[in-house]
N, C-alpha and C positions, 0 to 999 in steps of 0.2 A: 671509224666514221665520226664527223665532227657535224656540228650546227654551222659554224661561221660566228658565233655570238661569243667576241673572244672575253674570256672570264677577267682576267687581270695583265696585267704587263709586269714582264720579267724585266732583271737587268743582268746581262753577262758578266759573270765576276771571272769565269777564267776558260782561256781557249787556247788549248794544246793542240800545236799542229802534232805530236806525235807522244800520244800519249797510249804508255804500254804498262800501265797499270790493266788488272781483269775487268776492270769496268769501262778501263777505254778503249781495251781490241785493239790495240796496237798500230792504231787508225788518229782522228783528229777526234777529239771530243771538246763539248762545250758544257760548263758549268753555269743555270741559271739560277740567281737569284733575289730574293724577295717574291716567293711562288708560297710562303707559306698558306693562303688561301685556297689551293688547290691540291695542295699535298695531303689535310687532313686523311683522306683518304687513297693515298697511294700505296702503291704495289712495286717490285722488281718487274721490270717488264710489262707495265702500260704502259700503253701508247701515250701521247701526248702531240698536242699542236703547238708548234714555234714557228711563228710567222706564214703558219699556213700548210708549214713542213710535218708530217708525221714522224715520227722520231721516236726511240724506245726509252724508256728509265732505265741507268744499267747503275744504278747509286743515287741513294735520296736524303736530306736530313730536314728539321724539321721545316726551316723556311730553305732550301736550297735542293737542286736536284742537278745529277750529270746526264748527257745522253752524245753517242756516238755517233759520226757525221762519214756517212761513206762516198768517196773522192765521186760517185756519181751525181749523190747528192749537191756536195759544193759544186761539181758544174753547172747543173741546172736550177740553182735556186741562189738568194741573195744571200746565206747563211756562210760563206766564204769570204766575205765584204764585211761581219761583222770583228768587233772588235772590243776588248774589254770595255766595259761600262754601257756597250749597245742596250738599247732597251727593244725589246723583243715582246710580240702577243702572244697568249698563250691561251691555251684550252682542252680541257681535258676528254678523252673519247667519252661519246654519249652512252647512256646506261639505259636504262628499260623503265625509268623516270624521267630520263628528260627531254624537257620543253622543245618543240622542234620552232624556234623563232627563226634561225636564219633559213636556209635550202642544205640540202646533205652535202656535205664535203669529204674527200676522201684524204686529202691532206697528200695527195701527190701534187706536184706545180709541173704545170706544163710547160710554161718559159717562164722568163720573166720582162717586166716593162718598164722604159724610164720613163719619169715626170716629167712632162714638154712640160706644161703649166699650172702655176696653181693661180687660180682668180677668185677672189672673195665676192661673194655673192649675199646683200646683206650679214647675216650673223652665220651664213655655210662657205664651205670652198668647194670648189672643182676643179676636181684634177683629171687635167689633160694625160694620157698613156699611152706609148707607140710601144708594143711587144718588139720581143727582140723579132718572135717567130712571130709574122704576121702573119699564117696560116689558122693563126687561131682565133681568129677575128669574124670565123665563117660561124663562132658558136658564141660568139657575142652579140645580142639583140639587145635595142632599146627595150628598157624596162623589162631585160630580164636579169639574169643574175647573176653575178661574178664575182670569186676568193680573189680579194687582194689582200697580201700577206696574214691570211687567216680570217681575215673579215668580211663578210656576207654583204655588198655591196647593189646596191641596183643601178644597171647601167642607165644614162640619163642620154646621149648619143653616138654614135657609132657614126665612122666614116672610111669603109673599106676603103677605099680607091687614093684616099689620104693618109693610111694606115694608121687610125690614131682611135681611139673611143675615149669618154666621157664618165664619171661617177661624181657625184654630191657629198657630202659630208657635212650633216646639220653638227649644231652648237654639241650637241649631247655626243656623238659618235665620236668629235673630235676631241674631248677627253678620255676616251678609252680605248683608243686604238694610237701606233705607232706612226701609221700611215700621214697623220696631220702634222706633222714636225716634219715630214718631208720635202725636199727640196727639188727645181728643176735638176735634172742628170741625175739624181738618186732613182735609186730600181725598187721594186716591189714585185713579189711574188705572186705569180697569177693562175688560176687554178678557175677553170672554163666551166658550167654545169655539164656535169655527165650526161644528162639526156640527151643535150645533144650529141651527141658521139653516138649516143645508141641509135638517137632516130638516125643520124647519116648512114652506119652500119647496115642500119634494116632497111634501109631506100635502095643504095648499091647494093646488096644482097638483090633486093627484087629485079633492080634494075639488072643486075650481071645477068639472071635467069641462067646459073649454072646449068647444063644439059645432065640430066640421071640425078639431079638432087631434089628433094623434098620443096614440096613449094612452100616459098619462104609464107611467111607467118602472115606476113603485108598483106600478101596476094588472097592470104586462105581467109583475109578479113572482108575485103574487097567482095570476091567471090560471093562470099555470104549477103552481104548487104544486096547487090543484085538479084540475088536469088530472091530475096525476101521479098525486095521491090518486082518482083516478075519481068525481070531482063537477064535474059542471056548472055554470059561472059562471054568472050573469045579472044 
């Protein structure tokens, strides 16, 4: 579990499509570095956030770490488009001290999105996004909240029917995130707030009204509130 509040920016010194050392699994791995700020305290096998991606430590030194990338991963996320010298966000899973500044992020990405536009907007930009999968557009609301490549964004417009939404990027964010050197056709990883998934989950659940199943949770809320109010469900 991540914040979205990305700590520092890496830079990719080395990416092995097939790298069969024990620490790369015999898979693609990626070597970042300049993370010395976030290692002091690393482990074999923390998690970590690269661009929004969850990702393991399977080899660390003091400023540099490596972590393994599985062919599902490079499908659906922008981390197969990288390339030595890429600069990547980064951020360490949260602990049982830390500050919850951004919304909870799980560091899976659901699609990913290209830049239609960036427009400066006095000393901020905004960046225009059409997801590849615009199914996931149903859990972007203005001014709620969304992981672009690791970063806790607040959406600023949404336009289902144009398939496209909107974020801001004041002066301060756009020195600490990757996303602001971004260009039209460059992609960025997108990571939807989970709640909505849950509430859609618990609607179609109530709405399905499975026959011989427990009444969903929705229902047994509902239910109550009526009751309380002296009206009769039915």
């Amino acid at each position: 579990m991540f914040t979205g509040i990305v700590e520092t920016i890496g830079t990719v010194s080395t990416l092995e499509k097939q790298d069969d050392t024990s620490s790369g699994g015999g898979g693609t791995s990626l070597t970042i570095s300049g993370a010395e700020e976030i290692l002091s305290d690393a482990q074999l096998g923390d998690s970590i956030s690269i661009n929004g991606t969850c990702l393991t430590i399977t080899e660390f030194e003091k400023s540099s770490f490596k972590v393994g990338v599985s062919p599902e991963t490079l499908r659906r996320t922008n981390l197969g488009s990288l390339n030595q010298h890429s600069r990547v966000n980064l951020e360490r899973a949260v602990s049982a001290s830390t500050r919850m500044g951004g919304h909870f992020v799980q560091g899976h990405v659901d699609t990913i999105a290209s830049v239609v536009s960036v427009t400066p907007d006095g000393n901020a930009l905004t960046f225009r996004l059409r997801p590849r999968d615009e199914g996931v557009l149903r859990f972007i609301v203005e001014k709620g909240y969304v992981t672009l490549d690791g970063a806790s964004l607040t959406v600023t417009q949404v336009k289902d029917d144009a398939g496209w939404f909107e974020v801001m990027l004041i002066a301060y964010t756009q020195e600490r995130v990757v996303m602001a050197a971004k260009k039209p056709g460059e992609d960025v990883n997108v990571e939807v707030d989970m709640v909505g998934k849950y509430v859609e989950k618990s609607v179609a659940g109530y709405f399905a009204g499975v026959q011989g199943q427990e009444m969903p949770m929705l229902e047994k809320l509902v239910s109550r509130i009526l009751s309380e109010k002296g009206i009769k469900s039915g």
